[in-house]
N, C-alpha and C positions, 0 to 999 in steps of 0.2 A: 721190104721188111726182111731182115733177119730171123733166120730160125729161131726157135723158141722165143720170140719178143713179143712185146707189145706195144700197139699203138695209138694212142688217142686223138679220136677228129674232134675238136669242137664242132657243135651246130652253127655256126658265126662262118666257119669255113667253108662249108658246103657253097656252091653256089647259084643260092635259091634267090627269087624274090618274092615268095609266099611266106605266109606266115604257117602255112601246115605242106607236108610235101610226105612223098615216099623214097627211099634211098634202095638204091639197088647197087651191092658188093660184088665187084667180081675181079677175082684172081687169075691175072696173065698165067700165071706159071706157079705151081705148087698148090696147098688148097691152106685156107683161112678157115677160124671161127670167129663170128663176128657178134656183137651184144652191143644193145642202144642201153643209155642209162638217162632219163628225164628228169628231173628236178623240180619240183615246184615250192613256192614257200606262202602262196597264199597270198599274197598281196596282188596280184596281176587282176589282169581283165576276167569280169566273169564269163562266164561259158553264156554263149547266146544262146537261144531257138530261134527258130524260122517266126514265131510269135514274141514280140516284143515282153509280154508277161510271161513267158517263157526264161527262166533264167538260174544258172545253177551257183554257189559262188566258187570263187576263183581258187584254183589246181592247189593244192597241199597236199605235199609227202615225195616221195619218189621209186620210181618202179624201173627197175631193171628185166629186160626181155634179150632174149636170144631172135638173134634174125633164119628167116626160114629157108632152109636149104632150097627148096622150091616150089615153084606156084601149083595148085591141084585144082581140081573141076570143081571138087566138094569139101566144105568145111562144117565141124560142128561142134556146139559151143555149148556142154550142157549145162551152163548155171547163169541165170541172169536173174533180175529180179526190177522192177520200177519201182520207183520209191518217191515221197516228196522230200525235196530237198538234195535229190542225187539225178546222176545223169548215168546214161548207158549209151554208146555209140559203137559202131561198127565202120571201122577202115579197110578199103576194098581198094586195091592196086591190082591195075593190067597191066602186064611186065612184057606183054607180047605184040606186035606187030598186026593185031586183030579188035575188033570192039568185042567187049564183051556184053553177052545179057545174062543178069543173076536174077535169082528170084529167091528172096529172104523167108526161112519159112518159122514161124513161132510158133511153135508149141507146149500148152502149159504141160504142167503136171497134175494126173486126170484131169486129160479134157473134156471129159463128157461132162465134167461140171461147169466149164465155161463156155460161152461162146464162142467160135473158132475166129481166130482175127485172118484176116485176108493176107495173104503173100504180097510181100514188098516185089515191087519189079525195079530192076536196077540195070540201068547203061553206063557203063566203063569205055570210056574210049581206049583204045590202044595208048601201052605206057602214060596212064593217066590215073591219076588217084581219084575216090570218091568216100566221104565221110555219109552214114545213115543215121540219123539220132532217131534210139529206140524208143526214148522219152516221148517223144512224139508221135510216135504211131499210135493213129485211130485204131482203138478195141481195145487194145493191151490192158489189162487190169492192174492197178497199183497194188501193190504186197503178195503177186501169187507169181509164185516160183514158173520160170518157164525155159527152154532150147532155143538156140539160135541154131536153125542149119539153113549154110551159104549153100545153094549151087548153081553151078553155070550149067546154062540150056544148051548152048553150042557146044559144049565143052571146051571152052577155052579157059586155060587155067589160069589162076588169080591168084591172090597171098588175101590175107584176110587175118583180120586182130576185133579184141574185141577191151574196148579202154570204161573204163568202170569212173567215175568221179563220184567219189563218195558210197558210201553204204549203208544198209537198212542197221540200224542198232540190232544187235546180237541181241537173243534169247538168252537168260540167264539167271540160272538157277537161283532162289532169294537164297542168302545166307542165313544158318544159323546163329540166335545171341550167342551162341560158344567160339564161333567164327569170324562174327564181324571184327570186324576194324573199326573201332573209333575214328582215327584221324585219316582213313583211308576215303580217296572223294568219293562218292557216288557212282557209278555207270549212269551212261545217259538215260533219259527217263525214252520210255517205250515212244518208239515212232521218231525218236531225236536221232535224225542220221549222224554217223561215225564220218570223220576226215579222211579223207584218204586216195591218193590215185592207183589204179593199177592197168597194167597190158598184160594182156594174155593171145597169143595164138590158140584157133583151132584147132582140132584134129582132123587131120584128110584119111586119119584110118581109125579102123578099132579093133581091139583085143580083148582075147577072154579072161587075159592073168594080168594083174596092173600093180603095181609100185608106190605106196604114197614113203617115202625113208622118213616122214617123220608127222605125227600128227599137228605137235605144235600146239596143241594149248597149253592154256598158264590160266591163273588164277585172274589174269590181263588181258586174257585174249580167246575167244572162243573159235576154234575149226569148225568145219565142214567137210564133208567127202560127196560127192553126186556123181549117183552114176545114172546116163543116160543110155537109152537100148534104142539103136538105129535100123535093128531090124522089123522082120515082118512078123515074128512070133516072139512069146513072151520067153523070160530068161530068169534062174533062179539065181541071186548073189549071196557069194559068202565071203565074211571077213575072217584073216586070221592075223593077228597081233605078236610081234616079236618082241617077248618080253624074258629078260635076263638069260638070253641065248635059243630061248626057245619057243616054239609054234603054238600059240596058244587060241582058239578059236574061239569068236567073237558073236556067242549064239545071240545075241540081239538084233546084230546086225544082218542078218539071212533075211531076206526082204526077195518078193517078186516084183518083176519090173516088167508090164505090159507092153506089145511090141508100141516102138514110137513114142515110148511114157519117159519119166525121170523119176528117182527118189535121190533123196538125201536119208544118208544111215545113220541108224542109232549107234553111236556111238560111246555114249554116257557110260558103260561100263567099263570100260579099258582103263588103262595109263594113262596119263597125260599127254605122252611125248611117245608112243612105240612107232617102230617102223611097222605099215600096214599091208598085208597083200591081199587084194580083191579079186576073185577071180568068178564066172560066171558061167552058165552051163552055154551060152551064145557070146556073139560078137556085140561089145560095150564101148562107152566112152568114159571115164572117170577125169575128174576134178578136183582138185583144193582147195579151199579158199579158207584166211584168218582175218577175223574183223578183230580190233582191238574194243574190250571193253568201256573203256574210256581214253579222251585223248586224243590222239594221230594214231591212225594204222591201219592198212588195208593191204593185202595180198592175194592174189588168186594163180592159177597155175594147174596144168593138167598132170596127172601121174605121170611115169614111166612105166611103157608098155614093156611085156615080155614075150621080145623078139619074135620066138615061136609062136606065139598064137595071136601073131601081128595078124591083119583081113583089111584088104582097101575098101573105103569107103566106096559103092557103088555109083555111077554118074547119075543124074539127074534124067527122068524119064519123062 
């Protein structure tokens, strides 16, 4: 490749004979950034389980992700959610020369109200991929918000995504008669999943100052923000909202977050669309995600951290 260019592989190119795989980039000389874009239109094969009545339907939308500079011991994932009608899976590539052992750990939000679901144990051969469907694990409770933390016992390190098919219908405020829309359709009726595929990466580290540039809702689509706390002790967050040049602090959003807990913020009083910075008295993990109110549309995505008060993820003890 040529400086400043670009280059597109189709999938058809590669030379797989699976029908799922992992791709690993690598530049002889100078360095690349590299991004997969997936497509789906909904007509293809549905998603299986491992149970025949198990089944999700078939892929609609398209998700564009960044490929991961490189593999880490530890990944973590604060926002997932089970749902009927959607699927949650985790992709887990060993890029090394080593088998890996992982051990998946799920954590809701306050877990002292659920019962703790048992850690996934997982074998990765050397440069070999393995797909986990969340959907399926025994205990998980359907509509309670929970973390996904990857890590390797060996510390042999892994790449690790986590692919969302479809979503829990957005919460959404009823309109007022001054508001509504007549000819405008409906939003899905409660518990009617949203369309949508998304990929997301991990985080192998966490920060105390975090980045969302933009919240992204619309009168179509409702955001989310979650932050997860991977440490040992509890952590205070605070939002501040940039709104027409200036810092403007999101006192709703000031929430404690218990060690090894997750919230999602109030966000209801801000902008629509401000650029957001979360910054927290410990080391965090924050999230995005936009479900469309009705329709096709699903997105998720981790902030951008600020550099400075980057912190690695700890290995696995």
């Amino acid at each position: 490749m040529s400086g400043r260019s670009l280059r597109v592989v189709p999938a058809e190119d590669l030379p797989a004979r699976r029908g799922r795989i992992a791709t690993k980039v690598t530049a002889r000389t100078g360095r690349v950034v590299v991004d997969r874009i997936q497509t789906y239109d909904g007509k293809g094969d549905v998603v299986e389980g491992s149970d025949d009545a198990t089944t999700t339907a078939a892929p609609q939308g398209l998700a564009s992700a960044p490929g991961l500079p490189s593999p880490a011991s530890r990944w973590l994932f604060p926002d997932a959610t089970n749902a009927e009608g959607t699927r949650t899976q985790l992709a887990l590539y060993n890029p090394t020369g080593r088998p890996a052992r992982l051990q998946v750990v799920i954590t809701y939000q306050d877990p002292g109200r659920q019962a703790p679901v048992d850690p996934i144990d997982v074998d990765v051969r050397a440069r070999e991929q393995q797909l986990v469907d969340l959907t399926e694990t025994a205990g998980i409770e359907p509509g309670v918000p929970y973390t996904v933390d990857v890590r390797s016992l060996d510390d042999v390190p892994v790449a690790a995504e986590q692919l969302r098919f479809g979503a829990p219908a957005p919460v959404v405020a009823a309109a007022t008669d001054a508001e509504a829309d007549p000819d405008e359709e409906a939003p899905p009726a409660e518990g009617e999943p949203v369309a949508g595929f998304a990929v997301v990466a991990g985080s192998p580290l966490a920060a105390r100052s975090w980045l969302v540039p933009s919240r992204s809702a619309s009168t179509s689509r409702v955001a989310s923000v979650v932050v997860a706390n991977p440490g040992a002790a509890s952590v205070t967050v605070r939002v501040e909202a940039f709104v027409e040049g200036k810092r403007t602090a999101v006192e709703a959003a000031t929430v404690r977050v218990p060690a090894g807990d997750r919230r999602e913020l109030d966000l209801s009083s801000t902008f629509l669309n401000p650029a957001l910075v979360v910054t927290a008295t410990g080391p965090v993990v924050v999230s995005h995600s936009v479900v469309a109110t009705e329709g096709l549309g699903l997105t998720q995505s981790l902030a951008s951290p600020f550099p400075e008060t980057v912190t690695e993820l700890p290995a696995a003890r």
